[in-house]
N, C-alpha and C positions, 0 to 999 in steps of 0.2 A: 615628078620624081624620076619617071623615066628620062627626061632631060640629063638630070644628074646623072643620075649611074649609066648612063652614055657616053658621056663627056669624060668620065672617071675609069669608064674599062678603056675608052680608046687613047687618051691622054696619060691619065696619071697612074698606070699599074704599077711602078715603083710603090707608090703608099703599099700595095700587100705583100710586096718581095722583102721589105724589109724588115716584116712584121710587127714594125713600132707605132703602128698605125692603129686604132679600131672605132668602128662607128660607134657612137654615142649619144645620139639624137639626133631624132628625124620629125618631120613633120609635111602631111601635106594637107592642102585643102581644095575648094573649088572654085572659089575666085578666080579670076584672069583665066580662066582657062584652065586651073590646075598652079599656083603656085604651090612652091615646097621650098624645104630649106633640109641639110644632111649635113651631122658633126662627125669630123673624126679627129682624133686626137692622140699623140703620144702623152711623154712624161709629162714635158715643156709646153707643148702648142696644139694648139685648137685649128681648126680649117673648118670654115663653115661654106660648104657651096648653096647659092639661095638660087633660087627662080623665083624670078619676079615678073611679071607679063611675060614670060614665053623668053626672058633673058636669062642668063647667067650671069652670077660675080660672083668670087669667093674671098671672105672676110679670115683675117689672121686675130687669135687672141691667145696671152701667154696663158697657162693652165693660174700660175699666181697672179692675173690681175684681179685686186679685190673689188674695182669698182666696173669690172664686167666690160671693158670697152672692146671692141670689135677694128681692126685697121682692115679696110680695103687694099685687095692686092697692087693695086697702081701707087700707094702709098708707100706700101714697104716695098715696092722694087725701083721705087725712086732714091729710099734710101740706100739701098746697093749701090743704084749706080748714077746716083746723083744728076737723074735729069727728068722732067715731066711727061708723064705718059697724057696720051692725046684720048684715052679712055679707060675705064675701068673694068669692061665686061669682060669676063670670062675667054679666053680665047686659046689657042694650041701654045701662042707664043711665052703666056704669064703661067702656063701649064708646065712649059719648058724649063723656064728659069725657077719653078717653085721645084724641082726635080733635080736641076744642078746646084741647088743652094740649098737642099733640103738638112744636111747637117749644119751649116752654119745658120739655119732658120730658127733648128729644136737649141740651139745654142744662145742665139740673139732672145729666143724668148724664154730661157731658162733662167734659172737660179742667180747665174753670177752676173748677167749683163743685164738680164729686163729691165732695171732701171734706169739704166742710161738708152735702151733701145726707147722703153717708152718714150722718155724725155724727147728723143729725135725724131721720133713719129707724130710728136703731139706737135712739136716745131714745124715738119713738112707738112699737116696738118692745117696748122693756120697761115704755111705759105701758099699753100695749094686752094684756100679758100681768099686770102687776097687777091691772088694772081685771075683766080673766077669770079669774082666779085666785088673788088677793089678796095 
């Protein structure tokens, strides 16, 4: 967990300036080393940062998805800007863009467009699992 809230004071301080943000679940255990995983979430949208062996990634989900599906940030920042990320770990650069995109984020996974966002994510999705596995 201290991983997280590491990564999250030095990177992402936006989420508490905004004050649209609040943790909502946490979890850690002793596996690996210490995996954990931390929710926070506005109206719209969920951010799930996980540790997993001593990594980072954090997962996007709209607060209305009923069937609970989680998108990797290499997912949705492909569909920003329409080109394949070469990983999905946690990093300063997917930090950045989740901070300059953070209105059109709580937006794409709200009310009026989640269903077309889903629809697009669930497509880059199975392009992103072709293109890795043919």
């Amino acid at each position: 967990m201290t991983q997280i809230l590491a990564f999250i004071a030095a990177h992402m301080g936006y989420l508490w300036a905004t004050a649209r943000y609040r943790i909502t679940d946490s979890q850690v255990t002793r596996s690996n080393g210490g995996d954990a995983f931390l929710v926070m979430e506005s109206t719209d949208l969920r951010l799930r940062f996980v540790q997993d062996r001593m990594q980072l990634s954090l997962e996007l989900q709209s607060t209305l998805d009923a069937a609970h599906e989680w998108y990797s940030i290499d997912l949705v920042r492909r569909l920003f800007l329409g080109e394949p990320e070469s990983s999905s770990l946690l990093d300063a650069s997917y930090a950045r863009f989740v901070g300059e995109h953070l209105d059109e984020l709580d937006e794409r996974f709200g009310p009026q467009r989640w269903l077309t966002t889903q629809g697009e994510l669930q497509q880059i999705r199975a392009q992103r699992s072709k293109e890795l596995w043919g």
